[in-house]
PLY file of the C-alpha trace (Angstrom):
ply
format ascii 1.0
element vertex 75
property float x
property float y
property float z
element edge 74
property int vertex1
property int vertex2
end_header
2.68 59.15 208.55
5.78 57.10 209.13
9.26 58.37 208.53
11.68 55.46 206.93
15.11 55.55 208.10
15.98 55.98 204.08
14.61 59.87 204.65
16.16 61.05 208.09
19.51 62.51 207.13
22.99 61.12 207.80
24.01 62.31 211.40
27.53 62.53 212.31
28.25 60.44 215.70
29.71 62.78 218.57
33.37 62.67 219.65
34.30 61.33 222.84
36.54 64.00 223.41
33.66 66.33 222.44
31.66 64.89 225.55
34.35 64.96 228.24
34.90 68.50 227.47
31.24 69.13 227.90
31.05 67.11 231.23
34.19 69.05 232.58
32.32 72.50 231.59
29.81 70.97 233.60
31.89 69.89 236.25
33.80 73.44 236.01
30.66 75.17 236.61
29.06 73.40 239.41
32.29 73.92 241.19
32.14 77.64 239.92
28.64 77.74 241.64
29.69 75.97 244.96
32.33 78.19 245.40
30.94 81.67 245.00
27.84 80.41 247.27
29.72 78.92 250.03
32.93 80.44 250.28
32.84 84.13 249.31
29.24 83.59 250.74
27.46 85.80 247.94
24.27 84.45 248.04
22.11 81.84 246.18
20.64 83.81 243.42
23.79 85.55 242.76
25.93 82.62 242.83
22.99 80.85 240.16
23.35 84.17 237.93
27.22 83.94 237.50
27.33 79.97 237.36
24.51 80.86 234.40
26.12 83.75 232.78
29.11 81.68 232.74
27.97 79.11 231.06
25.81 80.97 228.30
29.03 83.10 227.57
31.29 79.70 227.68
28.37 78.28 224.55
29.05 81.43 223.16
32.42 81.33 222.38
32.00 77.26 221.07
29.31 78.11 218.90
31.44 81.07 217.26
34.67 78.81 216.89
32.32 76.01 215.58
30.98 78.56 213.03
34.12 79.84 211.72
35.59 76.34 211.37
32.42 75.23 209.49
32.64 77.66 207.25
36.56 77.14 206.68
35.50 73.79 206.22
33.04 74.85 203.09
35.60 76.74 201.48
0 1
1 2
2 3
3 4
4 5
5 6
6 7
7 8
8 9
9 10
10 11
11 12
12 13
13 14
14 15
15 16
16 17
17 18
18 19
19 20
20 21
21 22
22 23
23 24
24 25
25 26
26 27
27 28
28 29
29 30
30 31
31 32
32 33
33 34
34 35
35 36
36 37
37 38
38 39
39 40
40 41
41 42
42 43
43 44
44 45
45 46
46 47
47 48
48 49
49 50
50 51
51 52
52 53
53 54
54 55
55 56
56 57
57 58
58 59
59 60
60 61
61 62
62 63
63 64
64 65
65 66
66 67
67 68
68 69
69 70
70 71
71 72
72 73
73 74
């Protein structure tokens, strides 16, 4: 069965400002990784776990902020 493009809901398009800060989180944490694994020289799996951890606790924080301004937003 088909979908028409009458029943997929409206999308909103993403901000370009919304994808550079992504690709400099990126950026920021590929740096992060090079840096604890070659210069403090703390290993591979150690410098993958903080480069990781970083990250997750980095979507954290924008999925809270994005919650709390949606739900300002519905107000």
């Amino acid at each position: 069965m088909a979908i028409d493009e009458s029943d997929r809901p409206a999308v909103a398009p993403v901000s370009g400002l919304t994808v550079a800060s992504y690709t400099l989180m990126g950026v920021g944490l590929i740096a992060w990784f090079l840096y604890g694994w070659l210069v403090q020289r703390q290993g591979l799996v150690n410098s993958i776990g903080e480069s990781a951890g970083t990250g997750f606790a980095i979507l954290l924080i924008v999925s809270i902020i994005g919650s709390m301004r949606r739900a300002r937003d519905t107000e």
